[in-house]
C-alpha positions as a Python dict, from the first residue, in 0.01 Angstrom:
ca = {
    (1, 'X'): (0, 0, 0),
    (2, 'X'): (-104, -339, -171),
    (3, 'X'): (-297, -355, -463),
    (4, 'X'): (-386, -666, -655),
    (5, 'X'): (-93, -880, -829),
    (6, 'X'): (-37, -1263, -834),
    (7, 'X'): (92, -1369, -490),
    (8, 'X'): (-18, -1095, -332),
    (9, 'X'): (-269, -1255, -84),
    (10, 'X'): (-1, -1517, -6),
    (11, 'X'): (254, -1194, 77),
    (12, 'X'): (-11, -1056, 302),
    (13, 'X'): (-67, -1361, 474),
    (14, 'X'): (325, -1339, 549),
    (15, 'X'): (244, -977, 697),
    (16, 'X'): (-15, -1060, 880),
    (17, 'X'): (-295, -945, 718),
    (18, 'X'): (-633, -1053, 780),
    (19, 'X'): (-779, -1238, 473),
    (20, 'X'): (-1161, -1350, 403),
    (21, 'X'): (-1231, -1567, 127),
    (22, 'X'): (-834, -1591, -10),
    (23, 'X'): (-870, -1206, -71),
    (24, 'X'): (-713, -923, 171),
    (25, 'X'): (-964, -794, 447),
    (26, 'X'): (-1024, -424, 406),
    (27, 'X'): (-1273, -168, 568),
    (28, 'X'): (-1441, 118, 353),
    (29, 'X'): (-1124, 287, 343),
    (30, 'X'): (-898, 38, 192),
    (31, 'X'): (-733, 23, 532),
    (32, 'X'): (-589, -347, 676),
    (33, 'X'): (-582, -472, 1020),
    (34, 'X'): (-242, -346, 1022),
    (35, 'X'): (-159, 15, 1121),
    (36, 'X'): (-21, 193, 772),
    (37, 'X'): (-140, -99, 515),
    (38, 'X'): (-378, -22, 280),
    (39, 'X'): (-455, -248, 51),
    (40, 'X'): (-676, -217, -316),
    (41, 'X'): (-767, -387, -621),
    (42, 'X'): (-794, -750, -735),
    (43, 'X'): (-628, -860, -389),
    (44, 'X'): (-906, -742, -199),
    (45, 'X'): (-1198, -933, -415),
    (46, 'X'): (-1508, -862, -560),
    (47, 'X'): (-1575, -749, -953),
    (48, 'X'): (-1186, -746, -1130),
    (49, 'X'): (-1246, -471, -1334),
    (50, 'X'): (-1018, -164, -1414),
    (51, 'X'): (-1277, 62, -1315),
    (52, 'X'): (-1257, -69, -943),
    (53, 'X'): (-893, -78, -906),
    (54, 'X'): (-897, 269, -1013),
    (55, 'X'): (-1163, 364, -769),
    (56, 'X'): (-1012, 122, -454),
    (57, 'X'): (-661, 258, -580),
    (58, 'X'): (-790, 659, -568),
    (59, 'X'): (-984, 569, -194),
    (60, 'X'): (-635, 378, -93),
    (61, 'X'): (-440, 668, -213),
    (62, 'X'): (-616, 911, -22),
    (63, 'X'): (-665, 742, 281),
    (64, 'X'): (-283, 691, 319),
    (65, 'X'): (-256, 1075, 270),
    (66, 'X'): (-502, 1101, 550),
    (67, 'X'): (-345, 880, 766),
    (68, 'X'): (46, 1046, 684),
    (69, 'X'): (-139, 1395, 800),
    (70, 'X'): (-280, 1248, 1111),
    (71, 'X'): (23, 1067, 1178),
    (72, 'X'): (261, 1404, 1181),
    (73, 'X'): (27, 1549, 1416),
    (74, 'X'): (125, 1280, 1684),
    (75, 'X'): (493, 1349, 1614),
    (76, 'X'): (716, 1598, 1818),
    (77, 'X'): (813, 1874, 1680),
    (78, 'X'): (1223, 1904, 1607),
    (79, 'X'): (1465, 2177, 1690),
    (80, 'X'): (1691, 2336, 1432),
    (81, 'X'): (1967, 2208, 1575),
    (82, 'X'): (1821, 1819, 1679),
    (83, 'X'): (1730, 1869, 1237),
    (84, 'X'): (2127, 1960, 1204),
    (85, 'X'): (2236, 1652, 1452),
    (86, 'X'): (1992, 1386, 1259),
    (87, 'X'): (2120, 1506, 908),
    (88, 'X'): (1839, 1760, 825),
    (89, 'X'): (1562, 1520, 850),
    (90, 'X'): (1269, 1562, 999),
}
C-alpha cells in the first residue's frame, strides 16, 4: 500500500503505476492498475487534508483485507506434512 509522501508518484511511476495528472490512478477502492497495490492519500490527488487520508487510508486498508481474503480462497490448501517440509508455513 502507497499513501502520499514526497516522491511517491515518481516511485510509482518506477512500478508501473498508472498516473493522471502527476497523482497515482486509483478506482473507488483505492486499488491501482496493479494486482495487490493500493494506493491513498496525498499521492492520489484531490483536497490534502488529514481528514481524507484518514478516510482513503481506512477504504485502502480494508480493501487490502478484502483482497488478502479473496486471495486465500484461490490458494490450495496444504497438507500437514507439505506445512512440516516448507517450515510450518502456510
Amino acid at each position: 500500500m502507497l499513501h502520499g509522501t514526497a516522491g511517491a508518484t515518481e516511485f510509482a511511476k518506477k512500478l508501473g503505476l498508472a498516473t493522471k495528472n502527476d497523482k497515482i490512478a486509483v478506482d473507488e477502492n483505492m486499488k491501482t492498475n496493479i494486482k495487490g497495490i493500493f494506493a491513498c492519500g496525498d499521492c492520489t490527488g484531490g483536497l490534502m487534508q488529514i481528514s481524507k487520508s484518514v478516510y482513503e487510508g481506512t477504504k485502502a486498508g480494508l480493501s487490502v483485507i478484502e483482497y488478502l481474503r479473496w486471495d486465500k480462497k484461490d490458494c490450495p490448501k496444504k497438507s500437514h506434512n507439505e506445512r512440516k517440509m516448507n517450515n510450518g508455513s502456510y
